[in-house]
C-alpha positions as CSV (number, residue, x, y, z in Angstrom):
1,X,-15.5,6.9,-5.6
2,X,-18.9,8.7,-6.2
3,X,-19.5,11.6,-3.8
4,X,-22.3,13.8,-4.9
5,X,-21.9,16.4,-2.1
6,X,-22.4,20.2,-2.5
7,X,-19.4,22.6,-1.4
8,X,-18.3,26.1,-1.2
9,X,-15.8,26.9,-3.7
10,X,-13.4,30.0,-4.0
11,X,-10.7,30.4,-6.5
12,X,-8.2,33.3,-7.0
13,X,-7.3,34.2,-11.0
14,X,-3.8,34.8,-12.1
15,X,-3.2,38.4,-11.3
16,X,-6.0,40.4,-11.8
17,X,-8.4,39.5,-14.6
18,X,-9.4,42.8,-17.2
19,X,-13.7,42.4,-17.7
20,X,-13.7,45.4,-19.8
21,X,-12.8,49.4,-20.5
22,X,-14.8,51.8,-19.3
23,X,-14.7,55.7,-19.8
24,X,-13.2,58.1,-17.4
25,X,-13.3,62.2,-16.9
26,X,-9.8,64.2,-16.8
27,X,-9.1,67.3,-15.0
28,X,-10.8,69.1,-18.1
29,X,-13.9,67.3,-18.0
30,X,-12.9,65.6,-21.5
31,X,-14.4,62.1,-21.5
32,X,-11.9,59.4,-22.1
33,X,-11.3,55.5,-23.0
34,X,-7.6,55.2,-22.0
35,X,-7.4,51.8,-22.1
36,X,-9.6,50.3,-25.0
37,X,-6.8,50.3,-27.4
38,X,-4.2,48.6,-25.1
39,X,-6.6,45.8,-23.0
40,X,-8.7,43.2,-23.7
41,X,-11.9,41.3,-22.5
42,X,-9.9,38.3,-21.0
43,X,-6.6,39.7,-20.1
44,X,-4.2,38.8,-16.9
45,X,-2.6,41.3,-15.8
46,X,0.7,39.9,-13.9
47,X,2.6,42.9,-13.2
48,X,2.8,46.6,-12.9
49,X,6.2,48.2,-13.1
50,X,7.5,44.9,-12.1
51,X,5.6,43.7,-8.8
52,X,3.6,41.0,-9.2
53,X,0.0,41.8,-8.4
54,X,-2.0,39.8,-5.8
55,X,-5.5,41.6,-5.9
56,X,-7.4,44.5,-7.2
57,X,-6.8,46.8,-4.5
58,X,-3.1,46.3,-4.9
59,X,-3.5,47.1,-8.7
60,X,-5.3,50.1,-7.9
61,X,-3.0,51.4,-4.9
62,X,0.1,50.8,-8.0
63,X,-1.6,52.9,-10.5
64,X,-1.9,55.2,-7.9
65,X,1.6,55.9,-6.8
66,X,2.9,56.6,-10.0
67,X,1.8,59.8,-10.0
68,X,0.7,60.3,-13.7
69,X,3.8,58.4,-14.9
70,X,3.8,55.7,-18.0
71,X,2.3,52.3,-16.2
72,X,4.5,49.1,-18.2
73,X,2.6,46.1,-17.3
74,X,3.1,42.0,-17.8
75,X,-0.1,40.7,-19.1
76,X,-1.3,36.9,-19.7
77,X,-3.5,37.0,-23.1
78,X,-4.5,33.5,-24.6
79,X,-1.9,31.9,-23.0
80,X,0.8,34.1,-23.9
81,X,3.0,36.4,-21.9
82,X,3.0,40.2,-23.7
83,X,4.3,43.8,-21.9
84,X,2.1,46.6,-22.6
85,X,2.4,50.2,-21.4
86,X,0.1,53.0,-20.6
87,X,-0.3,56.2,-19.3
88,X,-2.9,57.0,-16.6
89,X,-5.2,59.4,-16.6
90,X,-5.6,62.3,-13.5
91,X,-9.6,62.5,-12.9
92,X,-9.1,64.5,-9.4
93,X,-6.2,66.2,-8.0
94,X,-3.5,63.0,-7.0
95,X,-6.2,60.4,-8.6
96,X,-5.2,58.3,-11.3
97,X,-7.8,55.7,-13.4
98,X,-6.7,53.7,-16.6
99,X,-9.9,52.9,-17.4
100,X,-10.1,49.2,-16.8
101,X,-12.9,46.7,-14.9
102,X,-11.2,44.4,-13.0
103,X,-11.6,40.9,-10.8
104,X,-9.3,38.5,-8.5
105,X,-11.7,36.1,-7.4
106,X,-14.9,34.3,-7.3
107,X,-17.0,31.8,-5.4
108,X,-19.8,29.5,-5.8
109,X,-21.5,26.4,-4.7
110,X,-20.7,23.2,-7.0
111,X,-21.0,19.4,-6.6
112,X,-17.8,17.5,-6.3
113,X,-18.2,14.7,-8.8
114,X,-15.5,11.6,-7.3
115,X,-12.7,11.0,-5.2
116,X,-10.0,9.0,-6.5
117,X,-7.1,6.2,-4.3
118,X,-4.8,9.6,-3.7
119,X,-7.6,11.7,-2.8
120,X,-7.4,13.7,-5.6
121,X,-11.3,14.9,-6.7
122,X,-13.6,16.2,-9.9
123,X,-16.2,18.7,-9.2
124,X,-18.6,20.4,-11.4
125,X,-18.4,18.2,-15.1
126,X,-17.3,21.9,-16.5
127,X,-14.9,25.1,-15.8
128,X,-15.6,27.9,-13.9
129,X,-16.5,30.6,-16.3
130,X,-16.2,35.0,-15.2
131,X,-20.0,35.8,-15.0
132,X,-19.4,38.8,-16.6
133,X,-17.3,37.9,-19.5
134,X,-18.3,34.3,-19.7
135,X,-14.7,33.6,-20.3
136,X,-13.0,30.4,-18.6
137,X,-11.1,32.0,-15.4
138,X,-7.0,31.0,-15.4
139,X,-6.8,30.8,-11.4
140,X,-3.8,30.8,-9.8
141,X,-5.4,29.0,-6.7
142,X,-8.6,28.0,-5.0
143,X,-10.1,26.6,-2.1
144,X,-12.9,24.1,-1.3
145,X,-15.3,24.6,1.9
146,X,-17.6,23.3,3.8
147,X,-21.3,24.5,2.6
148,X,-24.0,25.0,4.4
149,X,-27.2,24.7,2.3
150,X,-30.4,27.1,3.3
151,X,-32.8,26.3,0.8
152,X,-33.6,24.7,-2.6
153,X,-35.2,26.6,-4.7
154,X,-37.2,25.0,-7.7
155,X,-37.0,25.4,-10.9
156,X,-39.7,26.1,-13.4
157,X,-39.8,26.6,-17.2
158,X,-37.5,29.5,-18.0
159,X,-36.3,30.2,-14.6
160,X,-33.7,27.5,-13.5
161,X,-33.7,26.6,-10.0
162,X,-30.8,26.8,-7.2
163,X,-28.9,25.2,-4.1
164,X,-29.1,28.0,-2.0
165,X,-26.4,28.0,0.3
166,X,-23.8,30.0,2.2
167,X,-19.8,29.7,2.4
168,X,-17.8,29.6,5.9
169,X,-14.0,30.8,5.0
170,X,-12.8,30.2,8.4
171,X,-9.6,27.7,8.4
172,X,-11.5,25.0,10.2
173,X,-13.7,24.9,7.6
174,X,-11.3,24.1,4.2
175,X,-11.7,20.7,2.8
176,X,-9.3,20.9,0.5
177,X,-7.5,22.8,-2.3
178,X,-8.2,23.7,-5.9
179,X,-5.3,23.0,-8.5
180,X,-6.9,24.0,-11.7
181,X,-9.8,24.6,-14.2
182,X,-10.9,23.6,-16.7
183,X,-13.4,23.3,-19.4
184,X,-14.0,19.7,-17.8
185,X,-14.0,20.3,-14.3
186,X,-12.5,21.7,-11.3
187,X,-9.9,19.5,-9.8
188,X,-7.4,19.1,-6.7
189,X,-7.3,17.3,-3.3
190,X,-9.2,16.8,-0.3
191,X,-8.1,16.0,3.0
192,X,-11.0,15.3,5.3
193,X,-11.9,11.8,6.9
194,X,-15.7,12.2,6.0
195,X,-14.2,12.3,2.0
196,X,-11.3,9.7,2.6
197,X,-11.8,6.9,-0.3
198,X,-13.1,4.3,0.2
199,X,-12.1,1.3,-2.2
200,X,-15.7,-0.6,-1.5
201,X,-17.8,2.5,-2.3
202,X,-15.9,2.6,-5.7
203,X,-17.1,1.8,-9.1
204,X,-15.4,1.7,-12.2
205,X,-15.3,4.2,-15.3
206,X,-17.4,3.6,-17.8
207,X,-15.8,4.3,-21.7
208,X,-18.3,6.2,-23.3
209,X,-18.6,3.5,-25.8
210,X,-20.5,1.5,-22.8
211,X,-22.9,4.3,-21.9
212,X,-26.3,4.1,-23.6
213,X,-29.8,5.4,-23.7
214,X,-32.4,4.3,-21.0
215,X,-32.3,4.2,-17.0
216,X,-28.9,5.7,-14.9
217,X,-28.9,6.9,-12.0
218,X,-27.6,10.5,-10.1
219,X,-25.6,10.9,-6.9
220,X,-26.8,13.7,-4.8
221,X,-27.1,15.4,-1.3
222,X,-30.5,16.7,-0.3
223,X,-31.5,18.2,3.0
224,X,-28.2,16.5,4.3
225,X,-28.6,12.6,3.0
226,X,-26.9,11.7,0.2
227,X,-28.7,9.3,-2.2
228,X,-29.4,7.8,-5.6
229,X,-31.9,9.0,-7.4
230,X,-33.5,7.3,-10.6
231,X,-33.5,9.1,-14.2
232,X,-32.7,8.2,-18.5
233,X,-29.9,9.2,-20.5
234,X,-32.3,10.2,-23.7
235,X,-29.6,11.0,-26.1
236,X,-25.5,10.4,-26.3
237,X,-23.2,12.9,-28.3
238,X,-20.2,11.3,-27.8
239,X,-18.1,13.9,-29.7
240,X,-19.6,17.4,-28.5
241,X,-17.0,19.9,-28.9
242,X,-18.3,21.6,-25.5
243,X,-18.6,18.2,-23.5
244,X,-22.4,18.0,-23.6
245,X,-22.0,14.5,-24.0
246,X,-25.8,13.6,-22.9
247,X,-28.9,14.3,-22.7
248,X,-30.0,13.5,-19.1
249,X,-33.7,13.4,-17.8
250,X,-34.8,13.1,-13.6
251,X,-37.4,10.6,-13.3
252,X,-37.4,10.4,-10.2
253,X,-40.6,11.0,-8.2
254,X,-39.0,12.1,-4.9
255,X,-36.3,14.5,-6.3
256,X,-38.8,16.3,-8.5
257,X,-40.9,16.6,-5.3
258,X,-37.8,18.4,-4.0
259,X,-36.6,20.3,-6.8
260,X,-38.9,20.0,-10.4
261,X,-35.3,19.0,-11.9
262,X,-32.2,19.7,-12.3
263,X,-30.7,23.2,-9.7
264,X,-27.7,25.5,-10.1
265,X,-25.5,23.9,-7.9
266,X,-26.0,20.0,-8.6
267,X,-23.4,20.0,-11.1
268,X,-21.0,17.5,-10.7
269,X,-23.6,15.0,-9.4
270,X,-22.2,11.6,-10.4
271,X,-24.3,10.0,-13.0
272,X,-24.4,5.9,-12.4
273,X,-25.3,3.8,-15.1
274,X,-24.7,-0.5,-14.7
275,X,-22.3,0.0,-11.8
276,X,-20.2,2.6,-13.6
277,X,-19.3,5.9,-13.6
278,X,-20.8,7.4,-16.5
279,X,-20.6,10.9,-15.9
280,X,-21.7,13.9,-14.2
281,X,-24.4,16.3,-14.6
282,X,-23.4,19.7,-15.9
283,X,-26.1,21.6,-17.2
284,X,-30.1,22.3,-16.8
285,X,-32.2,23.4,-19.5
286,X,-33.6,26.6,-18.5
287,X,-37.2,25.8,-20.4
288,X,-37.0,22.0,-19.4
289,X,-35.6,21.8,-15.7
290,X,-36.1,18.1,-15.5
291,X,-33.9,18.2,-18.6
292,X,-30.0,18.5,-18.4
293,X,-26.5,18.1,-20.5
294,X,-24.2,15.5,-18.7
295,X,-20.8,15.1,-19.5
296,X,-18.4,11.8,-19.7
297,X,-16.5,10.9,-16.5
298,X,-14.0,9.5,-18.8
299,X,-13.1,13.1,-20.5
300,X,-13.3,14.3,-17.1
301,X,-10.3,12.0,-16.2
302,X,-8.5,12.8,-19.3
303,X,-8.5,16.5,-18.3
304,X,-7.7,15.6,-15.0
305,X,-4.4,13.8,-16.1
């Protein structure tokens, strides 16, 4: 079932995720890089001394306590589990650093793309990258909220535009869970009535041997109506390596009224083409905001699964 509906988005990584090494000052004023031998861009750290880390300021208050004493942690890097040790360094009486940038979480506003028979639903068309690093995030869990959108702003050549929009994280708010990212997609469940499926708003998936150039169609949620709005596939790369699968273009008079394109925050819009799925949108060219990559619904589902 197309949805085409903006929503808040948090996820939590795997531990605490390393962004880079950074220099810090002992006791003696001597300027040091602890760490730049023993992390990298893109680790997970798991563990320190053996407790499992939920957040940053529980990493922190760990290095702390050990007093100057060799840290062992358990890091995730590319997939695989490794140990690594390291001692901290004092830069103030009782104050330890090892020299490390770190994050547990992020959040964002997104477009959830379908909902499927068991409620389970695609958002976005790709994965949720560290802004920082640009790295794909390995989350341990995420959430999905209501949004409430303030303002579009509109793009214009070299400056993409934005759903601007803020992110209630009170209980009552939760729409459903996130079960993992991926370079396709963000995917879990939902389990609100206004998102139940609904087998007679359903269409089928299109193989991506079906989809062709010319006149499709986009799914999505302006000043609080959702609707279908009219644009043209103008090229198909079936086999792009990053899932920019198409070349979409809006067309559509009243949307470029409202937004001169394609906006951060309309990816996942469902992209309809002959009463089929085709795809979703993923990404606006920032010199060509009427202009945007689009990716198969069909490798979305394939991730999915």
């Amino acid at each position: 079932m197309p949805v085409g509906m903006p929503v808040g988005l948090y996820i939590h990584t795997k531990g605490v995720m390393v962004l880079g090494t950074g220099k810090v000052t002992n006791l003696e004023d001597d300027v040091l890089e602890p760490a730049k031998t023993v992390f990298r861009e893109g680790d997970y750290i798991l563990s320190i001394n053996g407790t499992t880390l939920r957040n940053t300021s529980q990493a922190m208050s760990l290095i702390q306590s050990c007093k100057g004493k060799m840290l062992s942690f358990e890091v995730l890097r590319d997939g695989k589990k490794i140990m690594l040790t390291m001692k901290p360094v004092e830069t103030a009486e009782d104050r330890y650093k090892i020299g490390v940038w770190l994050r547990d979480d992020t959040q964002g506003i997104g477009t959830i793309t379908y909902i499927d028979a068991d409620q389970n639903f695609a958002a976005l068309g790709h994965g949720i990258t560290d802004v920082d690093t640009g790295i794909l995030m390995d989350i341990s869990h995420g959430m999905v909220y209501q949004s409430n959108i303030l303002s579009i702003v509109k793009g214009s050549q070299g400056t993409p535009g934005e759903i601007v929009g803020t992110i209630d994280y009170q209980k009552k708010n939760r729409i459903g869970t996130i079960n993992d990212n991926s370079s396709c997609g963000i995917f879990g469940t939902v389990d609100r009535d206004y998102l139940a499926y609904d087998p007679e708003k359903a269409v089928p998936v299109a193989d991506p041997k079906e989809v062709t150039e010319g006149p499709v169609q986009i799914v999505c949620t302006m000043n609080g109506e959702t609707n279908r709005y009219a644009a043209e596939i103008r090229k198909i790369d079936k086999n792009n390596k990053d899932h920019k699968n198409f070349v979409l273009q809006i067309t559509d008079e009243q949307l470029l009224e409202k937004t001169n394109g394609i906006l951060q925050g309309m990816s996942g819009s469902p992209v309809i083409q002959n009463g089929k799925l085709v795809g979703a949108v993923t990404h606006v060219f920032v010199n060509e905001p009427t202009k945007g990559y689009g990716i198969f619904a069909e490798n979305m589902q394939n991730a999915e699964e």
